[in-house]
N, C-alpha and C positions, 0 to 999 in steps of 0.2 A: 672536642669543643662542646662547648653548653647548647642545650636543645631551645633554653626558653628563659627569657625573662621579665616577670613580672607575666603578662597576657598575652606577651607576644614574643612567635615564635624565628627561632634562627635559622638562617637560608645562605647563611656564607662571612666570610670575614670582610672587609672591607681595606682594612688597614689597620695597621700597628704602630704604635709611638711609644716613648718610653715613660710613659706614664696611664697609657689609654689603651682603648682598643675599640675600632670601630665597626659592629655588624650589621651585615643587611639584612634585615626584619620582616617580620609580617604582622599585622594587625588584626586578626580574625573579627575585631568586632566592628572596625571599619571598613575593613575588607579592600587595605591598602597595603603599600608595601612602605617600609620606613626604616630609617638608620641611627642605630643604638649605638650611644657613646657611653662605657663606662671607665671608670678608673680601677687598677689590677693593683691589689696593697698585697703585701707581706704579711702584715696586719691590719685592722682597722683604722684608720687615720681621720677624725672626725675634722682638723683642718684641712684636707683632700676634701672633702665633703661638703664643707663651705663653699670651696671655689668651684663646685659643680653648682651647687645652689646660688649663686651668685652668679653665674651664667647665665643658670636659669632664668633667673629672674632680669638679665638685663638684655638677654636676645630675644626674651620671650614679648617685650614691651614692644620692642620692634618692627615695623613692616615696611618691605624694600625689597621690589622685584630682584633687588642683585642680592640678599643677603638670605640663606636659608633659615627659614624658621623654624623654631623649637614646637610640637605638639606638647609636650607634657616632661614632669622629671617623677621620679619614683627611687625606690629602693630595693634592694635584695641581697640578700646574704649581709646587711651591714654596711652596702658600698651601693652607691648612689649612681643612677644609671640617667642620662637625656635620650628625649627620641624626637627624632629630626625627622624631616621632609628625605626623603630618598631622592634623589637627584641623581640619573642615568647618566653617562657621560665619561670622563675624564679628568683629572684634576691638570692645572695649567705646568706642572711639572713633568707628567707625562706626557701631555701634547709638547711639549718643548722637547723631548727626549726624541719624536720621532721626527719633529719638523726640523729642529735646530731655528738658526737663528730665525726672525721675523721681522715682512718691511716694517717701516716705520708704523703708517696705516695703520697694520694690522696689529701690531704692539697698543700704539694708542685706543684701538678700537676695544682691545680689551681692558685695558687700561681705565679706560674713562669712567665707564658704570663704577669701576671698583672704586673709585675715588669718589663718588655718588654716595656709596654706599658706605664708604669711612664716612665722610663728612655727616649723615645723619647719626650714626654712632657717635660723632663727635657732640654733635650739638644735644644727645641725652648724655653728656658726661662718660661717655663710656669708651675709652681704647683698645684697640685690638691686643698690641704686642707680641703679636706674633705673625703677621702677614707675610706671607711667602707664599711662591708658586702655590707649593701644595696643600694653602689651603684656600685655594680659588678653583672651587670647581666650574667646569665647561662644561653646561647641559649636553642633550642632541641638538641642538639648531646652533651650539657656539656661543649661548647668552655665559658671560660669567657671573659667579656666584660665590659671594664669601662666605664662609665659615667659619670652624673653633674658634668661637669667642673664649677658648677654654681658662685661657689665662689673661681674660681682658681684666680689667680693674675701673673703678672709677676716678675720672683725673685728679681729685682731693684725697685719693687713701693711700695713708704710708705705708711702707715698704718696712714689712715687721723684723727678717732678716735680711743682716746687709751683708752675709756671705754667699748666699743664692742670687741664684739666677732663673730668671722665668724667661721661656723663648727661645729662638734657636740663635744660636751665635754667630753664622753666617748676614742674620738678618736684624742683628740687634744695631741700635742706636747706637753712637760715639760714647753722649749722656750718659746712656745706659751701663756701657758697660765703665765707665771712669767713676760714676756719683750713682748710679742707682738710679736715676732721673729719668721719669717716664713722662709723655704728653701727647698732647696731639699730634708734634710735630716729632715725636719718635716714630709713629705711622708713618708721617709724609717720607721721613728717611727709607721707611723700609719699602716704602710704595716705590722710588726711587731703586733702589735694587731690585726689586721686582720686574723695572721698564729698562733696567741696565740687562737682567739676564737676556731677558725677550730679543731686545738688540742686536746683544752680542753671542747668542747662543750658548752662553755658559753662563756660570754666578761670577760677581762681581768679586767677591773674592772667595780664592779656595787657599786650600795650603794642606800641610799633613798634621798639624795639630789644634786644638780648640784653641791652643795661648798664640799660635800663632794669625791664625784667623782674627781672634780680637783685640790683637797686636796692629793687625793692618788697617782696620778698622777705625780704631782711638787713635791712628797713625799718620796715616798717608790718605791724600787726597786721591778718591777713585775715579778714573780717567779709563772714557774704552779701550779696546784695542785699535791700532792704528789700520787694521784691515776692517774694522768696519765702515759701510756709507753710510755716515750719517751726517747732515750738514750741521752748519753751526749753529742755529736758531735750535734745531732740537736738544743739540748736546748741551746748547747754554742752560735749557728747561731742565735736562735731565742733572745737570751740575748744580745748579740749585740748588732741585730737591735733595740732592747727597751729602751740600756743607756740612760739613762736619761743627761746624755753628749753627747750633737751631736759631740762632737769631737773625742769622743770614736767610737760612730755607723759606720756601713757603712756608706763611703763617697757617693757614690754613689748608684742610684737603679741595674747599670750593677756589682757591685762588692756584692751585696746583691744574686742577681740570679747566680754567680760564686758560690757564698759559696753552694747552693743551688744545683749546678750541683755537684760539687764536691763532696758530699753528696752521693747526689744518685748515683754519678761513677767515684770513687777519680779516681785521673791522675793515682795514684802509682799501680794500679790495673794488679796483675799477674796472670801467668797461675794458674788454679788451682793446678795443683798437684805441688807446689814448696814449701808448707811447710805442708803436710800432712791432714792431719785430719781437724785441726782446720782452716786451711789455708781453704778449699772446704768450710767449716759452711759459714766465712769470707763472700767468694768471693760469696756464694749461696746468700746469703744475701742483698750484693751491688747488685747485677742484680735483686733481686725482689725487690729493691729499684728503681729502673730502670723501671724494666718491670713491670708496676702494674697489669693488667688483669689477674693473676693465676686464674684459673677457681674458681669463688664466694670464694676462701679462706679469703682473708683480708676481704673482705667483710661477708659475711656469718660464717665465723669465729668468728669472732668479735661480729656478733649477738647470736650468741652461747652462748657468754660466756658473754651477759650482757642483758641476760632476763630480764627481770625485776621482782619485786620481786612479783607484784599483777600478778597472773596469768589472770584476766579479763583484766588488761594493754598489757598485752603478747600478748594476742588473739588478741586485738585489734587491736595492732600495724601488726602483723604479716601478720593479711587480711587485713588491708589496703595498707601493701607494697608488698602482693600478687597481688591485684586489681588494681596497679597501671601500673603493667605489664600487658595488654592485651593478650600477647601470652602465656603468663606462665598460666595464670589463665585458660584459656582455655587446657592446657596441664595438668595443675593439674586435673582439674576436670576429665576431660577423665580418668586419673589414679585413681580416687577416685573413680569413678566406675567401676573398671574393674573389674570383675569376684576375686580378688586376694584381694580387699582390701575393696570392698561392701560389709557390714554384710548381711547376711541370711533373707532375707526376710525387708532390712531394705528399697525398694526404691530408685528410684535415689536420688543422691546429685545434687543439681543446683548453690549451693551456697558454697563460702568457710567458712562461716560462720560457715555453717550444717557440713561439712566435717572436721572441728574443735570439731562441739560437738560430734558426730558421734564416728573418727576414732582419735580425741585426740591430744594435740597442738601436741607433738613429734612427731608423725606419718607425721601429714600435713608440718612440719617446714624442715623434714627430708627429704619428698618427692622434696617439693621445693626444698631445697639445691642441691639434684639430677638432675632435669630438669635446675638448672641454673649451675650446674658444667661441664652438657652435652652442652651445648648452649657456653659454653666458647671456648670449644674445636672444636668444626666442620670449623674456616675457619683460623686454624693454619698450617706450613706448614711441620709437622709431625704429621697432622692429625690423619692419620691412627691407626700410632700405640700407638696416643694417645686414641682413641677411645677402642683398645686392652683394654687399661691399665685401663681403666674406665669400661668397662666392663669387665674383673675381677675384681675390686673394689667392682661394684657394687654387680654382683653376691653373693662376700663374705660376703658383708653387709644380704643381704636378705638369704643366708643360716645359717649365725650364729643367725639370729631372727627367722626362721624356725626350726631350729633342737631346738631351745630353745623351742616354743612353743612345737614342740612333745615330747622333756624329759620334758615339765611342770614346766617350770621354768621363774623366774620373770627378769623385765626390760629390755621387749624384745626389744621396741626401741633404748635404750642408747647401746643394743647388739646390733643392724645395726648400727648406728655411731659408734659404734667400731673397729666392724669388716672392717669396710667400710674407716677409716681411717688407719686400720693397716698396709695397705700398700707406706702410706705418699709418702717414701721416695722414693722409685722406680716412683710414679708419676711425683713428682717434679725435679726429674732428667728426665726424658722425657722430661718435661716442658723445663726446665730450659738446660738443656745439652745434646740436642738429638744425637749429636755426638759421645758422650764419653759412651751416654746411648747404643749406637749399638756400639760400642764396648765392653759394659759388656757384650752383648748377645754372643758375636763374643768370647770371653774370656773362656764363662760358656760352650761355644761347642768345644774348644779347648782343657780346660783344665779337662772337664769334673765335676766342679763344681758349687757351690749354686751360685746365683744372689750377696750374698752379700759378698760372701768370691771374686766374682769376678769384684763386684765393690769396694771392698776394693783394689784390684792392680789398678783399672784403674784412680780412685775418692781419693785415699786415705781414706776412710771412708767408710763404709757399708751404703746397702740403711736404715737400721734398725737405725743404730745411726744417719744417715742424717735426716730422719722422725722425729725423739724423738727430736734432737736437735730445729730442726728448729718450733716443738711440743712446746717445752717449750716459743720457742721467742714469739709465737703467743698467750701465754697465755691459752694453751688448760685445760680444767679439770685435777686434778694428774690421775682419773679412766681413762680417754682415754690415756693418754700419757703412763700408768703402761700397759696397755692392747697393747701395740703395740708393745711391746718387746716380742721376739719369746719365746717359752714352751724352757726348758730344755729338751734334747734329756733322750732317754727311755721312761718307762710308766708315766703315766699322775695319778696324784691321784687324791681325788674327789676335788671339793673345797670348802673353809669350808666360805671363806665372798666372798661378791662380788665383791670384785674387782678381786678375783682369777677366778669367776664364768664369767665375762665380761672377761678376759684375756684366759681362757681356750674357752668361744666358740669359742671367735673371731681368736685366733690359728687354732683351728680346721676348720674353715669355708675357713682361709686362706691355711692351709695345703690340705684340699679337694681342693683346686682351683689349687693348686700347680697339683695336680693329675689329675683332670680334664684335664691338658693343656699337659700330656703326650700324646708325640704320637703316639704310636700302642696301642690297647686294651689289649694286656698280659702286656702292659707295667703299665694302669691304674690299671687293676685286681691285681697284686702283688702291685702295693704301694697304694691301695685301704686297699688290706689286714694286710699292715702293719700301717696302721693307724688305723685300726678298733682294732688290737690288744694294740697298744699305746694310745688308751681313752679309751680302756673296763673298769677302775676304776673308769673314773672321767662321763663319758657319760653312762648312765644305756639305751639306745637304740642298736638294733641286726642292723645286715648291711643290711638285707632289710628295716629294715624301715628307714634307712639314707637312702638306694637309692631312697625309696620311695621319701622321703623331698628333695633330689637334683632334682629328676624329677619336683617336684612341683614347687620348686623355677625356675628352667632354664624354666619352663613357665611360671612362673611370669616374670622374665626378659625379655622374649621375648616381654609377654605384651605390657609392659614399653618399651623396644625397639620400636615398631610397633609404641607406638603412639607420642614418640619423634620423629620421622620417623629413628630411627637408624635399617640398615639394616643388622641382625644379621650373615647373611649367607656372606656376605663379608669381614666378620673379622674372620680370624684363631683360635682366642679364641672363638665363636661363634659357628666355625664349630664341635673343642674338646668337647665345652661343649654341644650341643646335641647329635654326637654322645654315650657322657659316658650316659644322660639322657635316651639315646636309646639301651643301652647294648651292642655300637659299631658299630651299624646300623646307616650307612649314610640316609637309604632310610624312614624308619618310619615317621619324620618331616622335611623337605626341606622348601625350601624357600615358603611363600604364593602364591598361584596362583591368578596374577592377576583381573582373572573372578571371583573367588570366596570369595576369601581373604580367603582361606580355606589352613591348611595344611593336605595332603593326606586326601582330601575329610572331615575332622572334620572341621566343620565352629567355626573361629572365630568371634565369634559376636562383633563391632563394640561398641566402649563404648563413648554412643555419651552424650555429654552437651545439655541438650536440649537446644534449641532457638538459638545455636552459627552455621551459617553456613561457613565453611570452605572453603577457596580459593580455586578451583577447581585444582590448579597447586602444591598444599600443600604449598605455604609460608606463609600462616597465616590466620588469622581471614578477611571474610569479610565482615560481617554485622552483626547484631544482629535482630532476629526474637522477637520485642518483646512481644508480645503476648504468646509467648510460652514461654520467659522467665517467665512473671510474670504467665504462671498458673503451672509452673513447683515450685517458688517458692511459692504458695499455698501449692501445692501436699507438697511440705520439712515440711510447719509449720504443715500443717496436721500431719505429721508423728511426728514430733518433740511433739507435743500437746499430742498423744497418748502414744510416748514412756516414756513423764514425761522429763520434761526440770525447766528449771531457766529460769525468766522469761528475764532477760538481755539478753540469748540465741536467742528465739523468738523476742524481738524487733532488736536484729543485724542483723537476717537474714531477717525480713520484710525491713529492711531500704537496706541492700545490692541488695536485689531482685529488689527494685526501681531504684538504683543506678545503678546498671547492663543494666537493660531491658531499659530505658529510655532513657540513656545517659546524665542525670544530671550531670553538673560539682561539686556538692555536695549535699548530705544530713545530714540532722543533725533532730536529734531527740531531743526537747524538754518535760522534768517533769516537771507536780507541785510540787512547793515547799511550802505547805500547812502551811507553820509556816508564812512563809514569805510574803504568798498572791502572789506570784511571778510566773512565767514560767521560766525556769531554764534550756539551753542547757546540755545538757550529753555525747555526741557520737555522732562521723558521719564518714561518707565516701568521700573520695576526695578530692584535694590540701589541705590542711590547713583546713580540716573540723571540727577536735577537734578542733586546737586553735580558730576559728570561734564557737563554741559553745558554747565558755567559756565566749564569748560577748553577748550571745543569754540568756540575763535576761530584764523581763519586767513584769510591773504590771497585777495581773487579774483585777482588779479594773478597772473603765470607764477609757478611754485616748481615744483622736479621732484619732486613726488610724488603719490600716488593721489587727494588730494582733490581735487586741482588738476585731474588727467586727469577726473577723475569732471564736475565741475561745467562745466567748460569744455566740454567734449564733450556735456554731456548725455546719459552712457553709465550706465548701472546697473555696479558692479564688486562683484562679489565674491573678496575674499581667504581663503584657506584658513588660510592660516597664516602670519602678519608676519614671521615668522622664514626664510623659503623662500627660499634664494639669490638665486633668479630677483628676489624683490618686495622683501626686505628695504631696499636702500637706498632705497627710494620711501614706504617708510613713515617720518613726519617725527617728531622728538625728541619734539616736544610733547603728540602723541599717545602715544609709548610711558610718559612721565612720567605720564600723566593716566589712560591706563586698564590696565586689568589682562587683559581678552579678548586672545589672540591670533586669532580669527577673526572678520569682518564685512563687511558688506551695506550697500552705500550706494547709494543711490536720486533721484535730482538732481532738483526739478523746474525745469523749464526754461522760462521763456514768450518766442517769436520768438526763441530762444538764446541770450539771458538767461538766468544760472543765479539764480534769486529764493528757494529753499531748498533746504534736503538732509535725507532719512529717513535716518537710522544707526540699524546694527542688528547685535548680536554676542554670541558665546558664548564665554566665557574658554577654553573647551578648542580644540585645534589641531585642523582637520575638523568644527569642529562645528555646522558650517550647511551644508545639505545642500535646495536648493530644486527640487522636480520640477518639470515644463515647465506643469504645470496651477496651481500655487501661483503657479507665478513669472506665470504672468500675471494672476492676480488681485489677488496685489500689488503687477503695475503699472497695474492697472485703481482700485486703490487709490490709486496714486502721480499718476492721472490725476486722478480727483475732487480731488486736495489743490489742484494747479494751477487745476482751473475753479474752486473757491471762491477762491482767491486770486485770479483772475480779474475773478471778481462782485466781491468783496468791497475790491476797489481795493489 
């Protein structure tokens, strides 16, 4: 690869097209970083050359938070080079690659700015023609950002050959591809497939040839699939913009982003109590069209209810979008070892891997949902008593999975998601309506009744029916949404399926919280004892061993408190529920003391990750220790090895432990494929690791290059940089086509000198793996255990 162009110098490729190529730069005399687009000729081609400079010059006019701007154009060697703003991030193809499809919300959200940002292009005369995922880049904060204007044109310049085509074919116009006919509303079309892929999680149309592609196209009216949710006001927006009559579409990209607002917060939008019940779902609804951040619901929701169907797909997905959060994963792990959820003798967990095989995807999927439902809510501005609401939530989740365990009974975790959503609706009205929400409170102490009889005068609707309703919009399971509707008044009988069996704990966990939150102690003790009498048929446990389990839980949340940093003693719910924990006594457990982190003198023991050391001021991760990372992961496979594992178990957690400890931008773990003679990606961790793996096939048989020397030899190699005289021709096509790192770590294991897999491991910057003599031997002490379980494991 070229070291330099023009003044400034090359630090890696960016991407490939079939007319371009795009690198990420550096600027020594600005002393920035920036990204070079040139064009790759055969020969010289002076009208290639125009349409760089005609680029130039009509992005360079431009300025518009969504659209990257041009620095400068120049030349070299003959062929005409731009240099852009460098933009860290993602482009909208790759994020689509890992999330799959996207709510509504969050499609439009990115959606919008870009139709902003056409629309000022429009209004200088200038069309993009080529708008697709990938070229909307996603900064770090999620703003999007258009690019390649490479083949925009101006809307009055003909079209000099009418047997070409400019643009990708998936994304082109009807017009376009029937008459050549380009305009503004050829943008709108493709902007339209754009908000079709996001949707639906795929492109709008695919096929196995370009005639067929733009066959269906000039063809047939595109319609999503029938599994997607999406209601009719959106589809009717998104069918619009796709007519395959520009005369029918949006006229414009400002009248496309109208429809769009309107959408999310029609003009005609009233108070809520002006047509009751249905009118509150309504208007709940246009605001969380609106306000997309509800703490992990659309999000985390939504991954609920589209597991996947391979449980080893699930896992995998799960920790790698655990891992991609640095604070979560850190916060996880803390909770996976605390005294409440580390099995008896099982060792720490270092990895989410282990803490998957361990304590179980639901336990781990559940926990995270927790730690990202808390993180939504701390810098909103009814915090507080959103904090309330969540810890009762949460509380009831971990005592309807507690009393379950001690009456011995099954599906303790889908009883924390139960329990733990039964209260939806009172949430989402915080959320959503902290106004009307204090005056349910202000109502319930007036009129001296229930939450829902007195959010039915304020809301029109109960928090119970508001929860269910807005249950079903989200697609919840029928078991959780049947389970959130409250017990019938009187005694409780036993339950005979489970869905009575999930509905009755998760009552009872919510009824005890209801109790809990009374305030004087004769007050708890009488409707303590009116509940114990209302489940004696369907709960076969005596009231002290529920008090027992309430004590046990209100320390486990404390837990979990402590190490989210939620400080239990400043919340009113916090305070009820240890007091009742403590038989009324303020003084038994109080807040931790600073010096000891002890309550009344019993040490909490700190439930630390090994290797991760924390910000001294508590806002987050500050380093990683890796040396302690990687013999912490040892210690995991050790135990894993003894307790009897899958052997897929053991290589997930060896590749995460390197992932982790190292800071590799990915790993990927290659098999032999013994039929095939081949090496064969399988799994990895980091940006686009799987779909990078699924590139990662090569012969074992002779080829002169590094994987070959690697595997054959059973040598560990690391490259500095693919581009290095000395190594470049050993590094093979297929490899520089497939990934984006110039620097990596490969790790062979070898049985009787057999090469039977290979660890890859790389960081897209040139030098940017760097292993000391002590790392490197523990991740080959790493590299050893993968071998002895493939060993055992046949």
């Amino acid at each position: 690869m070229i070291r330099k162009i023009g003044r400034f110098e090359i630090r890696g490729e960016l991407g490939r097209g079939a007319q371009s190529t795009v690198y990420r730069g550096f600027d020594p005399q600005l002393q920035r970083e920036v990204a070079i687009k040139t064009l790759h000729f055969t020969r010289p081609d002076p009208a290639q050359n125009q349409v760089l400079l005609d680029e130039a010059r009509a992005v360079g006019k431009m300025r518009h938070p969504n659209i990257v701007p041009i620095f400068e154009a120049g030349e070299e060697g003959g062929d005409l080079y731009l240099v852009f703003e460098y933009v860290p991030g993602q482009n909208l193809a790759e994020f689509l690659r890992q999330s799959g499809a996207l709510t509504a919300v969050k499609a439009i959200g990115i959606l919008r700015p870009v139709l902003d940002a056409i629309a000022q292009a429009h209004a200088r005369g200038i069309i993009h023609r080529d708008l697709k995922p990938s070229n909307i880049l996603l900064d770090e904060n999620g703003t999007p950002r258009v690019m390649d204007f490479g083949i925009s044109a101006h809307v009055d310049a003909p079209t000099d050959n009418e047997e070409e085509y400019s643009g990708t074919p998936a994304y082109m116009a009807p017009e376009y591809i029937e008459r050549r006919e380009s305009s503004a509303r050829s943008d709108i079309f493709s902007a339209g497939l754009v908000l079709f892929e996001m949707l639906a999680g795929r492109r709008a149309v695919e096929g196995d040839s370009l005639f067929r592609i733009m066959h269906r196209i000039a063809s047939e009216d595109l319609r999503l699939p029938q599994n997607v949710a999406v209601d009719d006001r959106l589809s009717g927006i998104l069918y619009k913009a796709l007519a395959r009559d520009p005369a029918i579409r949006f006229q414009s990209a400002l009248q496309f982003a109208e429809a769009l607002d309107n959408y999310l917060e029609p003009e005609d939008e009233g108070p809520i109590d002006s047509g009751g019940r249905q009118a509150t779902i309504d208007f709940l609804l246009r605001r969380m069209r609106h306000k997309s951040d509800f703490p992990a619901l659309s999000e985390s929701v939504s991954a609920i209810n589209k597991i996947a169907n391979s449980e080893t797909e699930s896992v995998n997905k799960l920790s790698n979008s655990i891992l991609r959060d640095f604070a979560l994963t850190n916060k996880l792990l803390r909770l996976v070892n605390s005294a409440y959820f580390r099995p008896a003798g099982g060792g720490s967990i270092s990895t989410v891997s282990r803490a998957v095989i361990v304590l179980g995807f639901e336990t781990v999927r559940n926990i995270a949902i927790t730690v990202l439902l808390f993180e939504h809510l701390q810098n909103k501005a009814n915090a507080n008593q959103l904090k309330e609401e969540f810890l009762r939530a949460n509380l009831a989740g971990i005592l309807a999975k507690d009393i379950g365990a001690a009456a011995e009974m099954r599906d303790l975790e889908q009883t924390f998601i139960c329990a733990l959503f039964h209260g939806l609706g009172r949430l989402l009205s915080q959320y959503y309506f902290p106004e009307e929400s204090d005056e349910v409170r202000r109502v319930m102490a007036q009129k001296n009744c229930t939450d829902d009889q007195a959010s039915l005068l304020v809301l029109g609707i109960s928090f119970e029916d508001l929860g269910i309703a807005i249950a079903r919009q989200w697609g919840f399971p029928s078991v959780i949404v049947g389970s959130m509707r409250k017990l019938s008044a009187g005694h409780v009988r036993k339950p005979g399926t489970q869905e009575e069996r999930l509905r009755m704990l998760s009552g009872f966990a919510n009824e005890l919280c209801e109790v809990i939150g009374q305030v004087t102690p004769e007050a708890r003790e009488r409707e303590m004892a009116k509940a114990m009498v209302r489940f004696r048929d369907a709960l076969p446990l005596e009231e002290k061993e529920v008090m027992q389990t309430v004590k046990r839980s209100v320390e486990e949340i404390a837990d979990f408190a402590r190490i989210i940093h939620l400080n239990v003693q400043q919340t009113a719910f916090g305070k009820q529920m240890r007091q009742f924990a403590n038989g009324g006594s303020e003084t038994v457990l109080t807040a931790p003391d600073p010096e000891t982190d002890s309550f009344n003198g019993t040490l909490l023991k700190e439930s630390v990750v090994p290797g991760v050391l924390d910000d001294p001021s508590g806002t987050g991760v500050l380093k990683i220790d890796a040396q302690a990372v990687l013999t912490a992961g040892i210690q995991d496979i050790s135990n894993t090895l003894v307790d009897g594992y899958k052997l897929n178990d053991i290589l997930r957690i060896i590749l995460e432990t390197m992932y982790r400890a190292m800071g590799f931008k990915r790993v990927v773990l290659c098999i032999r494929d013994a039929k095939a003679g081949t090496m064969q990606g399988r799994f990895g961790f980091g940006p686009e690791a799987n779909e990078i793996a699924r590139a990662f096939r090569f012969p074992l048989s002779f080829t002169p290059d590094i994987f070959h020397a690697a595997t054959s030899k059973g040598a560990d190699i690391l490259i500095s940089d693919i581009d290095d005289e000395k190594i470049a021709a050993r590094i093979p096509d297929w490899y520089r086509k497939a990934v984006p790192a110039r620097s990596f770590v490969l790790f062979p294991l070898n049985i009787k000198g057999n090469p039977v897999a290979l660890i890859y491991a790389d960081r897209d910057e040139a030098g940017g793996i760097e292993i000391p003599d002590k790392e490197l031997s523990l991740l080959r002490t790493l590299r050893n255990q993968a071998v002895l379980a493939i060993k055992q494991g046949g």
